[in-house]
RODO-2510 file (C-alpha; in nm, 4 decimals, decimal comma):
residues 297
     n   res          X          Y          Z
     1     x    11,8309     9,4084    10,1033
     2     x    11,8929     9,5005     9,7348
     3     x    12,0990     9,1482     9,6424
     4     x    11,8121     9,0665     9,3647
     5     x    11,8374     9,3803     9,2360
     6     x    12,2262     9,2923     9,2337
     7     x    12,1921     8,9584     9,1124
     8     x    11,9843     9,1038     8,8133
     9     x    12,0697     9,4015     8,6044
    10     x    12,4452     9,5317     8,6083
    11     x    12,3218     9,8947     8,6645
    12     x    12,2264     9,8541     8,9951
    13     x    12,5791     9,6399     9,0593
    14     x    12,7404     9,9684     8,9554
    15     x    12,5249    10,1384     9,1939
    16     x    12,6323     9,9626     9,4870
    17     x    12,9844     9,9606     9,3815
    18     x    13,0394    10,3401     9,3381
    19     x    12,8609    10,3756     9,6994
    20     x    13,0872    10,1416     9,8634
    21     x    13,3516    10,3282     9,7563
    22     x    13,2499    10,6836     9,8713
    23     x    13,2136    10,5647    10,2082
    24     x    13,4851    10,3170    10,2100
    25     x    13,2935    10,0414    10,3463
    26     x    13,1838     9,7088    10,1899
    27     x    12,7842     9,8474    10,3193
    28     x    12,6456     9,6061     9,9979
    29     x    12,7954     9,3152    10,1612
    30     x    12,6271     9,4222    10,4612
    31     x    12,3414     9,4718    10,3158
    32     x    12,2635     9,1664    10,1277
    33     x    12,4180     8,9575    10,4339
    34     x    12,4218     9,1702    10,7259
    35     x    12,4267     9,1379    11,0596
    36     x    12,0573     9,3111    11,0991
    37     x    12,1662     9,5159    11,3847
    38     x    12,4494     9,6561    11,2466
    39     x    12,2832     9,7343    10,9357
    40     x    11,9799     9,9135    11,1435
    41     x    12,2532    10,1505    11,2728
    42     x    12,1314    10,5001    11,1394
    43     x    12,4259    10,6424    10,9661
    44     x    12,4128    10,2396    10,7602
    45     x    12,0771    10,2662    10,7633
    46     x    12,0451    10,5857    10,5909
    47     x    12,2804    10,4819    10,2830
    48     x    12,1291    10,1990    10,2603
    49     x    11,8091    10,2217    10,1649
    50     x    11,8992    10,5444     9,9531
    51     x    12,0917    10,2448     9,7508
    52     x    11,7783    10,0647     9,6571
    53     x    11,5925    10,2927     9,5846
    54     x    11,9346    10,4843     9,3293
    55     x    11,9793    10,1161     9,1803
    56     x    11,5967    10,0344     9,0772
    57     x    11,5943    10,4135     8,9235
    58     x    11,8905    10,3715     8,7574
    59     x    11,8369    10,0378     8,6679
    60     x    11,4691    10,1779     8,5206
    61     x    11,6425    10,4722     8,3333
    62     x    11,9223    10,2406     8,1717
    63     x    11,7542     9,9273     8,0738
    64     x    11,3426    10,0042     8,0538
    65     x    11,3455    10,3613     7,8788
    66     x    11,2213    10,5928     8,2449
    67     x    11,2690    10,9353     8,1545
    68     x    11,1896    11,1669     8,4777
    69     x    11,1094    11,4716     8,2659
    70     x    10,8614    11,2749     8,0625
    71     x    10,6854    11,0198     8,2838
    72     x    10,7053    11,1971     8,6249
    73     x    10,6056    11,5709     8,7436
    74     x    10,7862    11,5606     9,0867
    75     x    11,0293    11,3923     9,3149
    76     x    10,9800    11,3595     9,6796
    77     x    11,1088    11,1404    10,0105
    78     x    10,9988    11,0965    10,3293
    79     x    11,3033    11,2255    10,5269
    80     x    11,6208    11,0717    10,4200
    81     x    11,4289    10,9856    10,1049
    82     x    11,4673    11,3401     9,9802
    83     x    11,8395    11,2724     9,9305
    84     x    11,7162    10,9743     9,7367
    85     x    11,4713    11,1981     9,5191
    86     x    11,7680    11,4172     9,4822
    87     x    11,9696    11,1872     9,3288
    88     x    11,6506    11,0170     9,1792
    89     x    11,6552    11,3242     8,9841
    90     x    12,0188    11,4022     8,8768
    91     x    12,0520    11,7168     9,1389
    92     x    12,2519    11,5097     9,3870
    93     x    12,5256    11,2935     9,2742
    94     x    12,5229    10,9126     9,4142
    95     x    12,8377    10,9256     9,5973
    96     x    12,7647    11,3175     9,7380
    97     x    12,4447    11,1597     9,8566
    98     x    12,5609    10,8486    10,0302
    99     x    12,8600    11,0466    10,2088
   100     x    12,5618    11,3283    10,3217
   101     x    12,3661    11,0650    10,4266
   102     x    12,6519    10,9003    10,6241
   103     x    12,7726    11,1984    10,7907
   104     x    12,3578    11,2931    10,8545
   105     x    12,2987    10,9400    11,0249
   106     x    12,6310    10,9981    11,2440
   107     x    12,5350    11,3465    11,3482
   108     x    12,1341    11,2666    11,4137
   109     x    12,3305    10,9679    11,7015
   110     x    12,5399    11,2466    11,8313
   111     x    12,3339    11,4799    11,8595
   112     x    12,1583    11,3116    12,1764
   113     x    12,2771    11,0481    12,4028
   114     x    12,1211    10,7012    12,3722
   115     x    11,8324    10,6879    12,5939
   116     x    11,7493    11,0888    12,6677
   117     x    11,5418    11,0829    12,3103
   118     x    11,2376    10,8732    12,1919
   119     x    10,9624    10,8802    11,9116
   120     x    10,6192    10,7848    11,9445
   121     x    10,3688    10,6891    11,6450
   122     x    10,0097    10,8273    11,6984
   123     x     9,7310    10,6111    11,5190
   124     x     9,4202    10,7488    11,4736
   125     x     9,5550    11,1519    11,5508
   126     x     9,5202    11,4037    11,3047
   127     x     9,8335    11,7139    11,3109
   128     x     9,6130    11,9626    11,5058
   129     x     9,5409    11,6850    11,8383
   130     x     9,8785    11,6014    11,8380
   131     x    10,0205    11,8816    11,8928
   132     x     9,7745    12,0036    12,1762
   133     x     9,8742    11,6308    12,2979
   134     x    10,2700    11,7125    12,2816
   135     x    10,2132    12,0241    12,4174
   136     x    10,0397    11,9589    12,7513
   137     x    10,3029    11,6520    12,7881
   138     x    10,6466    11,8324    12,7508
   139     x    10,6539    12,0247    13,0695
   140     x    10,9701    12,2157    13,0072
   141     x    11,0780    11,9825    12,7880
   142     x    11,1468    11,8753    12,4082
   143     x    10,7950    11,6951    12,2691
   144     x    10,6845    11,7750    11,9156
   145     x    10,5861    11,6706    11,6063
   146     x    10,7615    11,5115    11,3845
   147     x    10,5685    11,3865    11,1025
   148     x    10,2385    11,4490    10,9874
   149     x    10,2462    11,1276    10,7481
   150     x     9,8724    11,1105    10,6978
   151     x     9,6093    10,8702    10,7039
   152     x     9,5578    10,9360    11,0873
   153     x     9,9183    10,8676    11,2047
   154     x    10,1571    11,1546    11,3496
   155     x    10,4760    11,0834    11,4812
   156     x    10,5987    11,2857    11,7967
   157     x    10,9596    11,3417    11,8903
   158     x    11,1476    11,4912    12,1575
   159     x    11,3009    11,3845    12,5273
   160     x    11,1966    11,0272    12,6407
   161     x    10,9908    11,0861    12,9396
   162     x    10,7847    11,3792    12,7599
   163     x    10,7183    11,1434    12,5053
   164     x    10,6304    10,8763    12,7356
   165     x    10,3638    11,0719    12,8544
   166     x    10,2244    11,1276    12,5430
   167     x    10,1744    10,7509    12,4931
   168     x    10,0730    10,7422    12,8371
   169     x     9,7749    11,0033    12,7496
   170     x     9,7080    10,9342    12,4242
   171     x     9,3917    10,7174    12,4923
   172     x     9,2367    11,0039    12,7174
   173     x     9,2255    11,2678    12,4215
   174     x     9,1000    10,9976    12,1701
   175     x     9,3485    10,8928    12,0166
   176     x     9,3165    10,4765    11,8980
   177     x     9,7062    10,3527    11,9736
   178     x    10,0386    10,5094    12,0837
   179     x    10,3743    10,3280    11,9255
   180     x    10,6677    10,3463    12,0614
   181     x    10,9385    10,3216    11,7966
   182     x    11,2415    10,1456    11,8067
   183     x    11,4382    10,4625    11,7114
   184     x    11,8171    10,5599    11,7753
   185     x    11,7617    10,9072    11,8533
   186     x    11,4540    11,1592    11,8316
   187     x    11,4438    11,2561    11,4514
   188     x    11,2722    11,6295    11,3411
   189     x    11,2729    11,7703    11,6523
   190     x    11,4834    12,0593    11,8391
   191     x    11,7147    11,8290    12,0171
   192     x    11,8863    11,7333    11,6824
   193     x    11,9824    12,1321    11,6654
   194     x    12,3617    12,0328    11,6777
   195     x    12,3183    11,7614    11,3349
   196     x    12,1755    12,0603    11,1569
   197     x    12,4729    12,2759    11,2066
   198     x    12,6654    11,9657    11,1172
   199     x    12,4325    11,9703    10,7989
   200     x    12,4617    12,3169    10,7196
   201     x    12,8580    12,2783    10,6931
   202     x    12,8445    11,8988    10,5067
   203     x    12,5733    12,0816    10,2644
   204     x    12,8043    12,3586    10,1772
   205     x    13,0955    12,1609    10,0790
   206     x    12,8148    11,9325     9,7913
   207     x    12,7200    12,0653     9,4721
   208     x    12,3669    12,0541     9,4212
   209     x    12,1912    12,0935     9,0178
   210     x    11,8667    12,1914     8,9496
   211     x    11,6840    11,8749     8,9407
   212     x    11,5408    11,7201     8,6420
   213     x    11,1346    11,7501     8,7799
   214     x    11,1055    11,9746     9,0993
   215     x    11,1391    11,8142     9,4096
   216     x    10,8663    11,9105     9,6898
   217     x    11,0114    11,9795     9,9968
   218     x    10,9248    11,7757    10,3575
   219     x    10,9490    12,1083    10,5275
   220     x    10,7684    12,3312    10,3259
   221     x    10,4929    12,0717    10,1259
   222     x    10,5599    12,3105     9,8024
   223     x    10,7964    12,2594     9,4913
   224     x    11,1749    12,3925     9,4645
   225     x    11,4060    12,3469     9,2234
   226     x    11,6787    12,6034     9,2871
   227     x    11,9641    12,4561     9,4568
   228     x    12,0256    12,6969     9,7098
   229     x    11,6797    12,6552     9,8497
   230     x    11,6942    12,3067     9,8237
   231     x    12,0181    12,3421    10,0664
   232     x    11,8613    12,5427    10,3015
   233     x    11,5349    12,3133    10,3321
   234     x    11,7490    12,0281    10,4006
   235     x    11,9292    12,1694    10,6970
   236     x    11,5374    12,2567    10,8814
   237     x    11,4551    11,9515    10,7813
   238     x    11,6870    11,8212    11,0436
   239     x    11,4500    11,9949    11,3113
   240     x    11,1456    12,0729    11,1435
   241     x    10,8199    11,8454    11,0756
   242     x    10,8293    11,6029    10,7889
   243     x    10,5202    11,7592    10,6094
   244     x    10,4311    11,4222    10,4481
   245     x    10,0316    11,4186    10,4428
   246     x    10,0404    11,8149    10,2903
   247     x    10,2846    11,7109    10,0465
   248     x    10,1188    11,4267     9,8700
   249     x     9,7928    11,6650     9,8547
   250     x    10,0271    11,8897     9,7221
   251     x    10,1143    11,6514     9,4337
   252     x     9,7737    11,5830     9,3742
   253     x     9,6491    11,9300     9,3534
   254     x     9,8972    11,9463     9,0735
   255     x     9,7715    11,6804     8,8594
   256     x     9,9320    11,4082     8,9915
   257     x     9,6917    11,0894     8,9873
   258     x     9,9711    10,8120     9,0662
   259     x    10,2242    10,8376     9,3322
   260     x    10,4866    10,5680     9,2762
   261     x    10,7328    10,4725     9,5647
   262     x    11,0905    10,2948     9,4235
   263     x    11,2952    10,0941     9,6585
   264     x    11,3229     9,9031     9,9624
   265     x    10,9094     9,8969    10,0902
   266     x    10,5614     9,9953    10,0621
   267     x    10,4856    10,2748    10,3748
   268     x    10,4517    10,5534    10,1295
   269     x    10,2578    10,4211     9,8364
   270     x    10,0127    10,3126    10,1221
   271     x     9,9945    10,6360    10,2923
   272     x     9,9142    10,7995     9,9813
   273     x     9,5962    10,5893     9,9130
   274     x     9,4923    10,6637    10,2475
   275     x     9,5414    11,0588    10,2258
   276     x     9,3582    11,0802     9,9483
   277     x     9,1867    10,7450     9,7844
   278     x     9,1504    10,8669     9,4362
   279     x     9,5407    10,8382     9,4031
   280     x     9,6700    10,5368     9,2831
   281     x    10,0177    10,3811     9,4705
   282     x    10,2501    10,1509     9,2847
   283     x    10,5571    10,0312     9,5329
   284     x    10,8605     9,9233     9,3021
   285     x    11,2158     9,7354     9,3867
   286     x    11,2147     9,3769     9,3461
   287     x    11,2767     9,2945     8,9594
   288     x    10,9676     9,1477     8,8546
   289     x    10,7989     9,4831     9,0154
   290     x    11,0523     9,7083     8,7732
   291     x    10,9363     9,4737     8,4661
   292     x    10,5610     9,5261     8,5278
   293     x    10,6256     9,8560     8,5893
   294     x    10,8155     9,9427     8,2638
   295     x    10,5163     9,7977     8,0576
   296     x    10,3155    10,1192     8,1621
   297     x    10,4909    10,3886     8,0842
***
């Protein structure tokens, strides 16, 4: 994960380097070698791929000519990803975001014991059935959604055996396939309450800039650039639904035609085309990828 991008441009060795030694862990060396399931941990997890996806930018912005405030009119991420457009877009420094993102992934495991939280991926539901779906399954307990990422697929979140019934009923209101996924803990929903406080307090302590483009929001599928509302959307997006499907319309509305996902995989740029197919999706990290890419702009 991320060793061509090591191998090949300096930048992104610099990358790597300077978030190794904010957390005080060798997490490169774990990355390009691993073990798997000790990189998969959340709070290595979370770092991680914000490191791909810092070293292709920077890597873009150093050696091809990207300029942010030229060739793109917003930053966004799917979850942890908006610490990546943060620091995609100069309001988040890299080592602020890779501690943040650290400390997030450590207080998202706390927050619930192994086993008393799951996630389930809804294919063919649209926001509105899932949560009539979540509803009628949580009897007294935690079941919501999570994210609304589009292209028929909603994600619910909350206590495993309300969630297990969701799977369990899925097919009865229509729905095509329930997923369970093979998650730590249950993201964006009200049992990670105590990693938002945790958030709130980590968040206070960071300096955030205005960013260089505005960055729209997971929570609130609209565009901020002051810092202190930038703060305060991160901490509900601890809890709160991960807007993605309203915020790529959002992009679109405002003259975006070409939504262009940097780092480690090709989920979002694929989501996009299938929330709305007259928007193009480029997915960037591997070196010959940055090359082509550079030719465009």
């Amino acid at each position: 994960m991320g060793r061509e991008l090591g191998e090949n441009f300096a930048v992104a060795r610099e990358v790597f380097q300077e978030i190794d030694e904010a957390l005080n862990q060798n997490l490169s060396r774990l990355m390009f070698q691993g073990p798997e399931e000790e990189l998969v941990l959340t709070e290595n997890a979370q770092p991680a791929l914000m490191a791909v996806s810092l070293a292709a930018i920077r890597v873009m912005e150093k050696d091809g000519g990207l300029d942010l405030k030229r060739h793109a009119a917003f930053v966004a991420g799917h979850s942890l990803g908006e610490y990546s457009a943060l620091a995609a877009s100069h309001a988040l420094g890299v080592a602020d975001a890779a501690r943040l993102l650290k400390r997030r992934g450590r207080a998202m495991q706390r927050a619930v014991p192994v086993g008393e939280g799951a996630m389930v991926a809804l294919i063919g539901a649209e926001l509105d059935a899932a949560r009539i779906l979540a509803d009628e399954a949580a009897e007294g307990q935690i079941c919501t959604a999570a994210n609304d990422n589009g292209g028929g697929q909603v994600v619910v979140s909350g206590h495993t055996a309300a969630v297990e019934r969701v799977a369990a009923q899925a097919s009865s209101k229509g729905i095509k396939r329930a997923i369970m996924l093979p998650v730590s803990a249950p993201f964006h929903c009200a049992l990670m309450a105590p990693a938002a406080v945790e958030m709130k307090e980590a968040l206070a302590e960071v300096r955030i800039r205005e960013p260089l483009v505005p960055l729209v929001a997971n929570v609130s599928a609209n565009a901020v650039r002051d810092p202190s509302e930038i703060k305060r959307l991160l901490v509900e997006q601890v809890t709160g639904l991960v807007r993605w499907r309203e915020c790529v319309l959002y992009m679109k509305d405002n003259g975006v035609d070409t939504i262009v996902e940097v780092g480690s995989g090709r989920v979002l740029s694929g989501l996009a085309k299938r929330i709305d197919r007259s928007l193009a999706g480029l997915s960037i990290g591997a070196p010959a990828e940055i090359e082509a890419f550079l030719k465009t702009l």
